[in-house]
PQR file with spaces between the fields and no chain letter, atoms N, CA, C, O and H, PARSE charges and radii, in Angstrom:
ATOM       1  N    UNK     1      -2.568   -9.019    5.393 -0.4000 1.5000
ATOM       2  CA   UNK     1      -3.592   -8.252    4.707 -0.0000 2.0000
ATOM       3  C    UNK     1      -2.963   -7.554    3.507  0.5500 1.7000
ATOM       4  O    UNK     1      -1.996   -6.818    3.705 -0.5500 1.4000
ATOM       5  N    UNK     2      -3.362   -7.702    2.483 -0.4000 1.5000
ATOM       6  CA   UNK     2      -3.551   -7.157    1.004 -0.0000 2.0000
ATOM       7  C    UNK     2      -4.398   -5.566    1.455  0.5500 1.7000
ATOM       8  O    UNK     2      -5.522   -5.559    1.957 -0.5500 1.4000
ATOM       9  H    UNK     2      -4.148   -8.300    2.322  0.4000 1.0000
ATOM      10  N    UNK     3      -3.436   -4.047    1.097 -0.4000 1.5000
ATOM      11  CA   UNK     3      -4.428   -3.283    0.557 -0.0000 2.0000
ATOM      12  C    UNK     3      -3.944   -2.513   -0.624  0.5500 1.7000
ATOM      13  O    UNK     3      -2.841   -1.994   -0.794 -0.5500 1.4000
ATOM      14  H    UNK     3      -2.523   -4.053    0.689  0.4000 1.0000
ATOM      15  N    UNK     4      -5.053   -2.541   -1.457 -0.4000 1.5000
ATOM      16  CA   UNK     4      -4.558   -2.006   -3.234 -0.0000 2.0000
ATOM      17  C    UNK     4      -5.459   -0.399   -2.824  0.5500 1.7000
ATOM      18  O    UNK     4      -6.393   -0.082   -2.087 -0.5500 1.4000
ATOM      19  H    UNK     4      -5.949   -2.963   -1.318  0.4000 1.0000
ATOM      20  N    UNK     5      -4.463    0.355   -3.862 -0.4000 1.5000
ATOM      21  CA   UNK     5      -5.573    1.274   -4.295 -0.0000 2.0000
ATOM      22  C    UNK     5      -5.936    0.949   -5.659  0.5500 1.7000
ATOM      23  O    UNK     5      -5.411    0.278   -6.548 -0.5500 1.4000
ATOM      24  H    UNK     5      -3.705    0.097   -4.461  0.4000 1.0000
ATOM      25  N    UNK     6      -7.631    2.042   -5.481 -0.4000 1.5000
ATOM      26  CA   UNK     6      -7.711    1.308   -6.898 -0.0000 2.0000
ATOM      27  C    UNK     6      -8.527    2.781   -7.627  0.5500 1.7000
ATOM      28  O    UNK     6      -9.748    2.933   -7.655 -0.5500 1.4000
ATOM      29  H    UNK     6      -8.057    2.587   -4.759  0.4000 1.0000
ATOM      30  N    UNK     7      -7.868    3.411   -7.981 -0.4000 1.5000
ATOM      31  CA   UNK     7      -8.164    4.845   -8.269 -0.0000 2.0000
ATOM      32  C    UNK     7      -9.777    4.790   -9.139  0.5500 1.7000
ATOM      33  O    UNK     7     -10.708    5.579   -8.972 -0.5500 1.4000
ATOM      34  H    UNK     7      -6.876    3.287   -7.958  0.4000 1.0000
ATOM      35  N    UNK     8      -9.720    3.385  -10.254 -0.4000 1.5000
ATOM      36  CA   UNK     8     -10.641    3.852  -11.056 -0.0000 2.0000
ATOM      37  C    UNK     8     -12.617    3.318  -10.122  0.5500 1.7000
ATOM      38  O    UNK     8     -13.788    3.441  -10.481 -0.5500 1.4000
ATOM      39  H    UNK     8      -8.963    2.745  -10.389  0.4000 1.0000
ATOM      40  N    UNK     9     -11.897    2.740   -8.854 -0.4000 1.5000
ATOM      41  CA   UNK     9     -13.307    2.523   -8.794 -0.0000 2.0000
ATOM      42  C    UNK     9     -14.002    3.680   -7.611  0.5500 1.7000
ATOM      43  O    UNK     9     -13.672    4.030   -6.477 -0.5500 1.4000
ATOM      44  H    UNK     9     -10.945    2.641   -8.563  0.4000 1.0000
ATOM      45  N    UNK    10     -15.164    4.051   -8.582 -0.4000 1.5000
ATOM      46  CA   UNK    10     -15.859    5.776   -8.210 -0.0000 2.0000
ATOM      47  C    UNK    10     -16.918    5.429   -7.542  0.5500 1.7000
ATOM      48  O    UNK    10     -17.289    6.268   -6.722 -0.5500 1.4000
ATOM      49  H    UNK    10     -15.431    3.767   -9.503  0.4000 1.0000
ATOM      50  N    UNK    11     -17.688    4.227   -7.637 -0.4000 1.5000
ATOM      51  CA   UNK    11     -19.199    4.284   -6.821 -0.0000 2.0000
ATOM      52  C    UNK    11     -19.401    2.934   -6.407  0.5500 1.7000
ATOM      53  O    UNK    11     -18.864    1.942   -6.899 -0.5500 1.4000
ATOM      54  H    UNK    11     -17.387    3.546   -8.304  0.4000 1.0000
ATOM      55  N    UNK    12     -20.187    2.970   -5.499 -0.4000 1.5000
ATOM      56  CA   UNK    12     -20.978    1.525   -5.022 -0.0000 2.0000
ATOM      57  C    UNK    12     -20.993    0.417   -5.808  0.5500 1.7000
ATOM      58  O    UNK    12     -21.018   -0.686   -5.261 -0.5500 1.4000
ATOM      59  H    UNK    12     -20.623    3.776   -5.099  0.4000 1.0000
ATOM      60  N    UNK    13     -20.981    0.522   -7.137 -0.4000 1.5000
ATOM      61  CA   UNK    13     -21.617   -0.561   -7.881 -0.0000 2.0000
ATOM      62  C    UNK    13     -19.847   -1.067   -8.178  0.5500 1.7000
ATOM      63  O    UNK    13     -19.686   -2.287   -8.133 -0.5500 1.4000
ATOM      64  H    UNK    13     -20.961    1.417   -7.581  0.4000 1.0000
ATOM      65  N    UNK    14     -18.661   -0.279   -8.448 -0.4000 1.5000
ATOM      66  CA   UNK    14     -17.480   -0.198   -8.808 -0.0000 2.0000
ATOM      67  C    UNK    14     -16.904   -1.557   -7.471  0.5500 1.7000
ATOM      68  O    UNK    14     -16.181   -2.548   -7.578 -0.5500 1.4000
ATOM      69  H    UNK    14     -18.792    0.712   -8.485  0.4000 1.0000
ATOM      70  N    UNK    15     -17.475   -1.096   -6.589 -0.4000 1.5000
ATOM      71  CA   UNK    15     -17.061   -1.573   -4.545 -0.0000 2.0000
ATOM      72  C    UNK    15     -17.627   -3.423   -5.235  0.5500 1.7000
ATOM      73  O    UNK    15     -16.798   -4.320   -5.385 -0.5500 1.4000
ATOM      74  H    UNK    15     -18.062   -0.292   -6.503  0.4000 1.0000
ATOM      75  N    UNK    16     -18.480   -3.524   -5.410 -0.4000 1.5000
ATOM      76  CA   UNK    16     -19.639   -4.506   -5.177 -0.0000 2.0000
ATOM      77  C    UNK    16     -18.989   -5.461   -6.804  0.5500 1.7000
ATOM      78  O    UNK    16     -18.953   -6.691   -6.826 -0.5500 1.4000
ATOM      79  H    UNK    16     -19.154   -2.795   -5.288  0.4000 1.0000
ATOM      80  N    UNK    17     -18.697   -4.891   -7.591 -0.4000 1.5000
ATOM      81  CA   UNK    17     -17.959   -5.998   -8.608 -0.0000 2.0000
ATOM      82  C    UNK    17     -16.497   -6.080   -8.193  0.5500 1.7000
ATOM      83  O    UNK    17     -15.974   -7.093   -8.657 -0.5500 1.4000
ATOM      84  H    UNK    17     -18.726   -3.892   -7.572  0.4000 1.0000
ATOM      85  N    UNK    18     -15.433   -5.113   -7.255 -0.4000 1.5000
ATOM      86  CA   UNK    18     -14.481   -5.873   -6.953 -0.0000 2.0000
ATOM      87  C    UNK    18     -14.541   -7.082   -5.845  0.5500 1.7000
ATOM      88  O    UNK    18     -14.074   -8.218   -5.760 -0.5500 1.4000
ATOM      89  H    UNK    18     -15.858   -4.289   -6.879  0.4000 1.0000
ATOM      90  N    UNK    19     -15.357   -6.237   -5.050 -0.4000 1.5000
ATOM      91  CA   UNK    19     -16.143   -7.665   -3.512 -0.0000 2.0000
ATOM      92  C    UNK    19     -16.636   -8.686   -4.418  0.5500 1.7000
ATOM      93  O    UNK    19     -16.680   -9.789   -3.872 -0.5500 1.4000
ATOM      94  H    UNK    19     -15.736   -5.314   -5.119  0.4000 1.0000
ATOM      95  N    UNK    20     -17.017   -8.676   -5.617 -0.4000 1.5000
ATOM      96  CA   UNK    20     -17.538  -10.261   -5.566 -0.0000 2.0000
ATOM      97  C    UNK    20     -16.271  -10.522   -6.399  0.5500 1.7000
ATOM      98  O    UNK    20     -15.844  -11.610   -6.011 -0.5500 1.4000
ATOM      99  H    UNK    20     -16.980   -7.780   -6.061  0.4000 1.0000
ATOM     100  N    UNK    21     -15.405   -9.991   -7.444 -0.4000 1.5000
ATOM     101  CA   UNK    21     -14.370  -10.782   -8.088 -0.0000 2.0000
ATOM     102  C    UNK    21     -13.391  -11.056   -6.878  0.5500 1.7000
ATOM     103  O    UNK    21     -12.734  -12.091   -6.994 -0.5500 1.4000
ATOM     104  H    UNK    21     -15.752   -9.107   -7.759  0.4000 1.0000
ATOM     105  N    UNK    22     -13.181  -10.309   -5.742 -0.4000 1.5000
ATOM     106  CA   UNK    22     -12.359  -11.316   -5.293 -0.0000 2.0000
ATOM     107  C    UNK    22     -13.078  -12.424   -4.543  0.5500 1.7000
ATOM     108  O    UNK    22     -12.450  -13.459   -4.323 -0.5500 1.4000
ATOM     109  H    UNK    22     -13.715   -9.469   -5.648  0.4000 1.0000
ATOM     110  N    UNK    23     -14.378  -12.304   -4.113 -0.4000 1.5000
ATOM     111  CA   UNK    23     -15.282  -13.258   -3.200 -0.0000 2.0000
ATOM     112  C    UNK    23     -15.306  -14.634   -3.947  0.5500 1.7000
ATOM     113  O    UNK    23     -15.408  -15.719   -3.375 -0.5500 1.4000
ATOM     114  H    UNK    23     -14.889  -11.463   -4.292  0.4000 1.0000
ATOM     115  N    UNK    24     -15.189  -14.432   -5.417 -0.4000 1.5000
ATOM     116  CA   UNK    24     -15.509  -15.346   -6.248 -0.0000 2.0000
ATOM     117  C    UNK    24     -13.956  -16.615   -6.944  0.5500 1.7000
ATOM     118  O    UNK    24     -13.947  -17.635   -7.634 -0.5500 1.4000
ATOM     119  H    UNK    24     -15.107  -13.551   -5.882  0.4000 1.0000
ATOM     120  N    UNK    25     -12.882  -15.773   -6.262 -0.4000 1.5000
ATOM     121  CA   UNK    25     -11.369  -16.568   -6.364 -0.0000 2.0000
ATOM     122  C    UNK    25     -11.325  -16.854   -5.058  0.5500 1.7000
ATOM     123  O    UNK    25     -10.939  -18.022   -5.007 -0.5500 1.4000
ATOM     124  H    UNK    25     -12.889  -14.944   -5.702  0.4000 1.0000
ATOM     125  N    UNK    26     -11.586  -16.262   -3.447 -0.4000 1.5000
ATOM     126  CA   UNK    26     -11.801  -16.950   -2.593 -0.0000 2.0000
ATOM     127  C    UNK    26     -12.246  -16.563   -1.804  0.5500 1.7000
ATOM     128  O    UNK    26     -11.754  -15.742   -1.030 -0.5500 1.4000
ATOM     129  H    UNK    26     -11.899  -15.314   -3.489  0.4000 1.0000
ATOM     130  N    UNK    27     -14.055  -17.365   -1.727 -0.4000 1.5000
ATOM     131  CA   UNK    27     -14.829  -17.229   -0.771 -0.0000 2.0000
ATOM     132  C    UNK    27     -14.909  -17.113    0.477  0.5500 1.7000
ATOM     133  O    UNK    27     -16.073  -16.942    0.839 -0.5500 1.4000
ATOM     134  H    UNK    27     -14.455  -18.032   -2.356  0.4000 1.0000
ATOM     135  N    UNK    28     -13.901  -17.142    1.591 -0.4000 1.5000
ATOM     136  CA   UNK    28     -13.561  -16.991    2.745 -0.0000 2.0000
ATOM     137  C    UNK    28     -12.607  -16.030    2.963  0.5500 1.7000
ATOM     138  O    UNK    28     -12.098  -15.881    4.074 -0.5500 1.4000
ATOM     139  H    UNK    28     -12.955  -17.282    1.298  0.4000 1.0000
ATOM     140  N    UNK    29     -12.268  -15.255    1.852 -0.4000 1.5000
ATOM     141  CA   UNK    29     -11.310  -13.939    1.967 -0.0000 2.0000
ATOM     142  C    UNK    29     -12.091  -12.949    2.659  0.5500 1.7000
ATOM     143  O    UNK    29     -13.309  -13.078    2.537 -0.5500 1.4000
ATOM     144  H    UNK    29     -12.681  -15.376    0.950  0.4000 1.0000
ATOM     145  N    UNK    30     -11.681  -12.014    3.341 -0.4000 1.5000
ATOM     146  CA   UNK    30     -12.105  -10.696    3.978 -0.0000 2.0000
ATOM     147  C    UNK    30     -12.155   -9.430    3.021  0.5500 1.7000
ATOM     148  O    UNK    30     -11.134   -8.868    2.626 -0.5500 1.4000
ATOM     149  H    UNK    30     -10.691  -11.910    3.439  0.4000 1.0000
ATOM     150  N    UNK    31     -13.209   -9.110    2.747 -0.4000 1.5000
ATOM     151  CA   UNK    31     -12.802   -7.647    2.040 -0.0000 2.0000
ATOM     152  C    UNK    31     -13.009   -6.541    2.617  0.5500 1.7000
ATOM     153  O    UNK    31     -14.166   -6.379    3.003 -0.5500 1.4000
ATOM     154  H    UNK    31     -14.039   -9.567    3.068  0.4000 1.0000
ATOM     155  N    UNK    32     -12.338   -5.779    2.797 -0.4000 1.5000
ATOM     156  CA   UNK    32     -13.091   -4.150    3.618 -0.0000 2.0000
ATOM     157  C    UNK    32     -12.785   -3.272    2.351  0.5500 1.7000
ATOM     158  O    UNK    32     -11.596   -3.363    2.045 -0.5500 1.4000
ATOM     159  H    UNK    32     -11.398   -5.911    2.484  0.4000 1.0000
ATOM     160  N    UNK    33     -13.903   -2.003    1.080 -0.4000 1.5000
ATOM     161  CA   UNK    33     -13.417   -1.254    0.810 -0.0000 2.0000
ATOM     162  C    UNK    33     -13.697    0.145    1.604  0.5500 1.7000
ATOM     163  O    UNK    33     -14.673    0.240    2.348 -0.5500 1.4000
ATOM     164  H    UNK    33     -14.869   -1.929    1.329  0.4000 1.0000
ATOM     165  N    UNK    34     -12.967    1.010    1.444 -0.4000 1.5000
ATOM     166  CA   UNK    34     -13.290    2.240    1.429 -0.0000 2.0000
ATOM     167  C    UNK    34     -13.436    3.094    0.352  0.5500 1.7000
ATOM     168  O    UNK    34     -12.447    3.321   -0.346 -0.5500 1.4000
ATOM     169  H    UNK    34     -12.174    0.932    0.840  0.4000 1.0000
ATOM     170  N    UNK    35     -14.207    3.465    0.166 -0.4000 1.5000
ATOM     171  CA   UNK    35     -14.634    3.822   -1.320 -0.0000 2.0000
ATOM     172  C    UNK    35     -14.407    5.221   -1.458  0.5500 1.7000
ATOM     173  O    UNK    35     -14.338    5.583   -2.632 -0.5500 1.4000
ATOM     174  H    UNK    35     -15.010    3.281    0.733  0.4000 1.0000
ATOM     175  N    UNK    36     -14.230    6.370   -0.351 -0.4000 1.5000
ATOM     176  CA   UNK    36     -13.634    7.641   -0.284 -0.0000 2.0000
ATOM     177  C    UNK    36     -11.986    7.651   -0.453  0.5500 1.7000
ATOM     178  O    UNK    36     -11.328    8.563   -0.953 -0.5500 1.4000
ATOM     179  H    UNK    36     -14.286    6.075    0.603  0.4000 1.0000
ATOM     180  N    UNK    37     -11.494    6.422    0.083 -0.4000 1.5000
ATOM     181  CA   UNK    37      -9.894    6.641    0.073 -0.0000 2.0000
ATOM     182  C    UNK    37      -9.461    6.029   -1.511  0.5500 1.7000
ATOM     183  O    UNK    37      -8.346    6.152   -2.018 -0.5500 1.4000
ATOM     184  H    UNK    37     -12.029    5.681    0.489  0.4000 1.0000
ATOM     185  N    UNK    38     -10.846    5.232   -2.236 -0.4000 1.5000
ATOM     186  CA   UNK    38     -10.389    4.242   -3.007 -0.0000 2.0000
ATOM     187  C    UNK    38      -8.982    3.230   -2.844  0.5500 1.7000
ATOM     188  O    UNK    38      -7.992    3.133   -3.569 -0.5500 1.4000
ATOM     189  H    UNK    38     -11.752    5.132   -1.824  0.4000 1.0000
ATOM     190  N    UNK    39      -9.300    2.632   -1.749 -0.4000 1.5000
ATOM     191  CA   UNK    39      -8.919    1.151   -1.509 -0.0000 2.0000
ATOM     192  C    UNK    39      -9.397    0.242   -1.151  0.5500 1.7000
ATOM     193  O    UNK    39     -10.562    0.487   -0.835 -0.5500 1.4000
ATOM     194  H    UNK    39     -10.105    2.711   -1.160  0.4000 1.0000
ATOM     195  N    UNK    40      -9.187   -0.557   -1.037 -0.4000 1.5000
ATOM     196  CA   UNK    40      -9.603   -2.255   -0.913 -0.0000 2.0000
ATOM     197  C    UNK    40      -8.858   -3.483    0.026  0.5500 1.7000
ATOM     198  O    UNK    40      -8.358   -4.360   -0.678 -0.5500 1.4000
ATOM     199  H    UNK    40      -8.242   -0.756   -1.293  0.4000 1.0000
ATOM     200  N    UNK    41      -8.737   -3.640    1.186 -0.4000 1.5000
ATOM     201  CA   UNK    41      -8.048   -4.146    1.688 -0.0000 2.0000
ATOM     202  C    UNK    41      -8.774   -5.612    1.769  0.5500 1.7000
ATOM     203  O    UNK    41      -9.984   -5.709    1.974 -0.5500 1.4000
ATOM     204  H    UNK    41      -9.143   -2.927    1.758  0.4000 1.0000
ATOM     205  N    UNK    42      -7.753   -6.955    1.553 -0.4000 1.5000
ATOM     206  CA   UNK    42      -8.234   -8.071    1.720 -0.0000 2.0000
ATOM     207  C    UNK    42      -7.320   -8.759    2.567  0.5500 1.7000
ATOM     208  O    UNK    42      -6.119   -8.518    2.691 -0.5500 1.4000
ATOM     209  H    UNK    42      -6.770   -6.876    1.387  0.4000 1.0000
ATOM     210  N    UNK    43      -8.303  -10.042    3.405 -0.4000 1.5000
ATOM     211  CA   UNK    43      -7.463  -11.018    3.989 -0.0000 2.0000
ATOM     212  C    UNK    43      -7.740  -12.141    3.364  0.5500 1.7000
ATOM     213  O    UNK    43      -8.801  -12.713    3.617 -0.5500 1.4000
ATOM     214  H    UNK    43      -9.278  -10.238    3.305  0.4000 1.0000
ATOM     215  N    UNK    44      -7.025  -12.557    2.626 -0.4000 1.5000
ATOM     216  CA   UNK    44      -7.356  -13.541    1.992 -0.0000 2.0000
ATOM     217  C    UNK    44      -6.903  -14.930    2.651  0.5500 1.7000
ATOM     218  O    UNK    44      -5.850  -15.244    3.207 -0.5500 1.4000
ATOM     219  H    UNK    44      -6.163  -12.092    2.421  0.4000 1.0000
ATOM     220  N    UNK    45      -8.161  -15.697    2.371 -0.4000 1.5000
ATOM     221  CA   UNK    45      -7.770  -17.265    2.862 -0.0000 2.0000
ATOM     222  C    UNK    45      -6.994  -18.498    2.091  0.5500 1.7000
ATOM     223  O    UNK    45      -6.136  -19.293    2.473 -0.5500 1.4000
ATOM     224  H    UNK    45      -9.016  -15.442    1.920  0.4000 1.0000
ATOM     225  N    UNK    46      -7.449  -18.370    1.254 -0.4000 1.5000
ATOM     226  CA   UNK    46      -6.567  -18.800    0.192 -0.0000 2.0000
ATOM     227  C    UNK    46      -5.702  -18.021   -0.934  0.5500 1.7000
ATOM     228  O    UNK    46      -4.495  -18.248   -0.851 -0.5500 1.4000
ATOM     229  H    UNK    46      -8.147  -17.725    0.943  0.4000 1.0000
ATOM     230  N    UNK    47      -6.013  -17.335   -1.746 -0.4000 1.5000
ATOM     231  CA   UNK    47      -5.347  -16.943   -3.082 -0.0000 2.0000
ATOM     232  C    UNK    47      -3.852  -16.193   -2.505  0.5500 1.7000
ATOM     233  O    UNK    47      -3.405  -15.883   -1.401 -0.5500 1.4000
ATOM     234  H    UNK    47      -6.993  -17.150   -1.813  0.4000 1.0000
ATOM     235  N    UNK    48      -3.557  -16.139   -3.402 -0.4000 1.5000
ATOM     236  CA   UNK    48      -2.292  -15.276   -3.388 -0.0000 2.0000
ATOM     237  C    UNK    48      -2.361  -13.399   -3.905  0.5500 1.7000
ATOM     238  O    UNK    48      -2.716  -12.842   -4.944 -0.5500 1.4000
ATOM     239  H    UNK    48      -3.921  -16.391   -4.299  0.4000 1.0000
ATOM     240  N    UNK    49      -1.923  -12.987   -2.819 -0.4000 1.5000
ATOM     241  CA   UNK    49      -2.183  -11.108   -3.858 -0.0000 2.0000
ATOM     242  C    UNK    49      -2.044  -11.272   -5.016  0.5500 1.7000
ATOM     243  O    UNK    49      -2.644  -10.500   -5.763 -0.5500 1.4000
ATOM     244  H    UNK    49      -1.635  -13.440   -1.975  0.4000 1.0000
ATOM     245  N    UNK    50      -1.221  -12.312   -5.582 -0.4000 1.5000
ATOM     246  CA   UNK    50      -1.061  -11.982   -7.255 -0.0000 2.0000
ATOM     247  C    UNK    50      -2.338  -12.474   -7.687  0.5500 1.7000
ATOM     248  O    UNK    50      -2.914  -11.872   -8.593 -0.5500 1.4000
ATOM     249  H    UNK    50      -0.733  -12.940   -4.975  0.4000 1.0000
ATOM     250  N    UNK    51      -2.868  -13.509   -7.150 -0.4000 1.5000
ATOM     251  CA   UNK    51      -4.192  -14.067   -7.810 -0.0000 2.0000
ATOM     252  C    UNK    51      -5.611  -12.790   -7.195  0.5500 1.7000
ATOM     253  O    UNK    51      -6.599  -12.800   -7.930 -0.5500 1.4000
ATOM     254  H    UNK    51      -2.400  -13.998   -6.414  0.4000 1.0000
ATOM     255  N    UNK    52      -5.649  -12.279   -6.562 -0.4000 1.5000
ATOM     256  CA   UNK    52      -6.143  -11.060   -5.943 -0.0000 2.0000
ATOM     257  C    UNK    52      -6.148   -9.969   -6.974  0.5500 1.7000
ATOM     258  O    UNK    52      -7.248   -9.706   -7.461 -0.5500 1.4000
ATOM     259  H    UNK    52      -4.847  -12.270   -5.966  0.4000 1.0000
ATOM     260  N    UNK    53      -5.041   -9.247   -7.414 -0.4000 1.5000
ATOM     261  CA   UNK    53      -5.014   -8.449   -7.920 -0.0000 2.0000
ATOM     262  C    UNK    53      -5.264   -8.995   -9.917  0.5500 1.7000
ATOM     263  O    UNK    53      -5.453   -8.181  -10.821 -0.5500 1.4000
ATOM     264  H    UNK    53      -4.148   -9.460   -7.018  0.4000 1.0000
ATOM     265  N    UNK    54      -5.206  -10.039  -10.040 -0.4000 1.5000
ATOM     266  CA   UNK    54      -5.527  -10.090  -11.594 -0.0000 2.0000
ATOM     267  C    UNK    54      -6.923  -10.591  -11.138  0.5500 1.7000
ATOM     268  O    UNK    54      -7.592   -9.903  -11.909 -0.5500 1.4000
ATOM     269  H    UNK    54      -5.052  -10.701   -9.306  0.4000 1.0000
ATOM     270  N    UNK    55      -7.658  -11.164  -10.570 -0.4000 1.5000
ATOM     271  CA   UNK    55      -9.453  -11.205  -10.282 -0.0000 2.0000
ATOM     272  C    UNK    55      -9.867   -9.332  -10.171  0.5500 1.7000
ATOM     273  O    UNK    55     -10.765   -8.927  -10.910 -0.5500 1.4000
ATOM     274  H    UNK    55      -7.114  -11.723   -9.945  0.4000 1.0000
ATOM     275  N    UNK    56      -9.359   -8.616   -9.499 -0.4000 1.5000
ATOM     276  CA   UNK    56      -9.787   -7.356   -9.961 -0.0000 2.0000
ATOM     277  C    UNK    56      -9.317   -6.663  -11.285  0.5500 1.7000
ATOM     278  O    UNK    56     -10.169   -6.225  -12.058 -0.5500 1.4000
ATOM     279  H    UNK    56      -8.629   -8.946   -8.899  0.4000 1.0000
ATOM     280  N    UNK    57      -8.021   -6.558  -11.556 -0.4000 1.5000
ATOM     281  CA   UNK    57      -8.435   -6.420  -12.876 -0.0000 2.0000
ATOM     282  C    UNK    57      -9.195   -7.121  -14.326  0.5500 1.7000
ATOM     283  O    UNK    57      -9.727   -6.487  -15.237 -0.5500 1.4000
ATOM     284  H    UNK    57      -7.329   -6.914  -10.928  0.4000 1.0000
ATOM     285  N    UNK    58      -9.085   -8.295  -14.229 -0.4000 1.5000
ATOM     286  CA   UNK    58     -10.278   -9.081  -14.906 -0.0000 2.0000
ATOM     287  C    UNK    58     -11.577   -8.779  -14.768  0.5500 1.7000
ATOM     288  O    UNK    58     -12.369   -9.418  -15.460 -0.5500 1.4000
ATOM     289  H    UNK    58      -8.653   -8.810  -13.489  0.4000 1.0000
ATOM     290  N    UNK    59     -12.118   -7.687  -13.800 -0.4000 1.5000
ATOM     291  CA   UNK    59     -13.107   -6.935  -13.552 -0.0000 2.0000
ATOM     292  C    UNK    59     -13.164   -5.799  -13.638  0.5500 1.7000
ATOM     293  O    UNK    59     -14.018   -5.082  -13.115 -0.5500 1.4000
ATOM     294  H    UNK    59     -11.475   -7.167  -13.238  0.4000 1.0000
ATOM     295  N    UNK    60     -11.759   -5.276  -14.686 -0.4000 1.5000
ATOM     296  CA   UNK    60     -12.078   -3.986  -15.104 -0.0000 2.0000
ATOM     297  C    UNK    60     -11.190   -2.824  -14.381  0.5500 1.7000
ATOM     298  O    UNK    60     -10.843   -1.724  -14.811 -0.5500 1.4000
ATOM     299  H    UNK    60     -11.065   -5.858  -15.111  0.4000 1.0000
ATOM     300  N    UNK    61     -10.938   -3.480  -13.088 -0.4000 1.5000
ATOM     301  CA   UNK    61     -10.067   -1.728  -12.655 -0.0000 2.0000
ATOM     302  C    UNK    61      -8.775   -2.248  -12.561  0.5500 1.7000
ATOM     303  O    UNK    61      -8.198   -3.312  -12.784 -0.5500 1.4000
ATOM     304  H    UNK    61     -11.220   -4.374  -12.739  0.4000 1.0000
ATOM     305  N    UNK    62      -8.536   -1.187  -12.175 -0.4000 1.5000
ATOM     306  CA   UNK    62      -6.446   -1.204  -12.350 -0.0000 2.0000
ATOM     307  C    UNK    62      -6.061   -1.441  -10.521  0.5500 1.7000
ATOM     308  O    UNK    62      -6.472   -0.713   -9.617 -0.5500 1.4000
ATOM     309  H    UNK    62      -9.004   -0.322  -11.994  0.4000 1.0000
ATOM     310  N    UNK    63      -5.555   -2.138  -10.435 -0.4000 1.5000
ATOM     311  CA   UNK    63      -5.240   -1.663   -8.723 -0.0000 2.0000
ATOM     312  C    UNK    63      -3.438   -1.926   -8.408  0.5500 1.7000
ATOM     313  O    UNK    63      -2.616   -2.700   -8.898 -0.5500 1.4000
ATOM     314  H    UNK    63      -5.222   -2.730  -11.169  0.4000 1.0000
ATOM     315  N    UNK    64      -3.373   -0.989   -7.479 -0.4000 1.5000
ATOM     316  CA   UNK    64      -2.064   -0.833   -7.570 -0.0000 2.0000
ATOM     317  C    UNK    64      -1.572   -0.971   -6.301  0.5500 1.7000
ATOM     318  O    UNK    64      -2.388   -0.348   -5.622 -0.5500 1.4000
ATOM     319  H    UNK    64      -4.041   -0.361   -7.081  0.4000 1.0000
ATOM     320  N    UNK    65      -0.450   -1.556   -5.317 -0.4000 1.5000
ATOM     321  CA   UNK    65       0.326   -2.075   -4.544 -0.0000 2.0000
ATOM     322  C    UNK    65       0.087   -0.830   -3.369  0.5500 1.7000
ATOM     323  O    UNK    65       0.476    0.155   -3.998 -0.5500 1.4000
ATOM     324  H    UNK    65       0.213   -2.062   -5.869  0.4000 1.0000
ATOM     325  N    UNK    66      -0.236   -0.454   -2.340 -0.4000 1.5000
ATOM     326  CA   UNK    66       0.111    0.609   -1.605 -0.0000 2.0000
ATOM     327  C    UNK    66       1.539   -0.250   -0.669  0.5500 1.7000
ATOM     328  O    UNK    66       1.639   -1.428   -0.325 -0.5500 1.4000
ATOM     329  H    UNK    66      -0.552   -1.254   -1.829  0.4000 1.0000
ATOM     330  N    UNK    67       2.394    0.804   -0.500 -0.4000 1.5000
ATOM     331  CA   UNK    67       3.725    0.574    0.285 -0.0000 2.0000
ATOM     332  C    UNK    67       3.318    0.966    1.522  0.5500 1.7000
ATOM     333  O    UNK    67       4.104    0.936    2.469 -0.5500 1.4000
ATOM     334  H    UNK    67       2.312    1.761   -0.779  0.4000 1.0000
């Protein structure tokens, strides 16, 4: 499991364009966000976190590695 934070996304609509940019590099990935902690955790079925994390920023937010 992939989880990013992603500081800049603030509301529902922020949640719902990263769920579909990554839904849309791979459709059988898992997304859970939490939108109070601002993160995003994925299981992805195919892509790679690196391909994960440039589909969300290609949608605008910044997301960053949690350790």
């Amino acid at each position: 499991m992939l989880t990013l934070e992603v500081n800049d996304m603030t509301c529902g609509h922020c949640a719902g364009r990263i769920s579909k940019a990554v839904k849309d590099l791979d459709p059988e990935a898992t997304v859970a966000i939490d939108l109070a902690q601002r993160q995003v955790s994925v299981s992805p079925a195919e892509a790679t976190p690196e391909a994960i994390r440039e589909a969300i920023v290609a949608a605008g937010y910044t997301p960053r590695a949690i350790a």
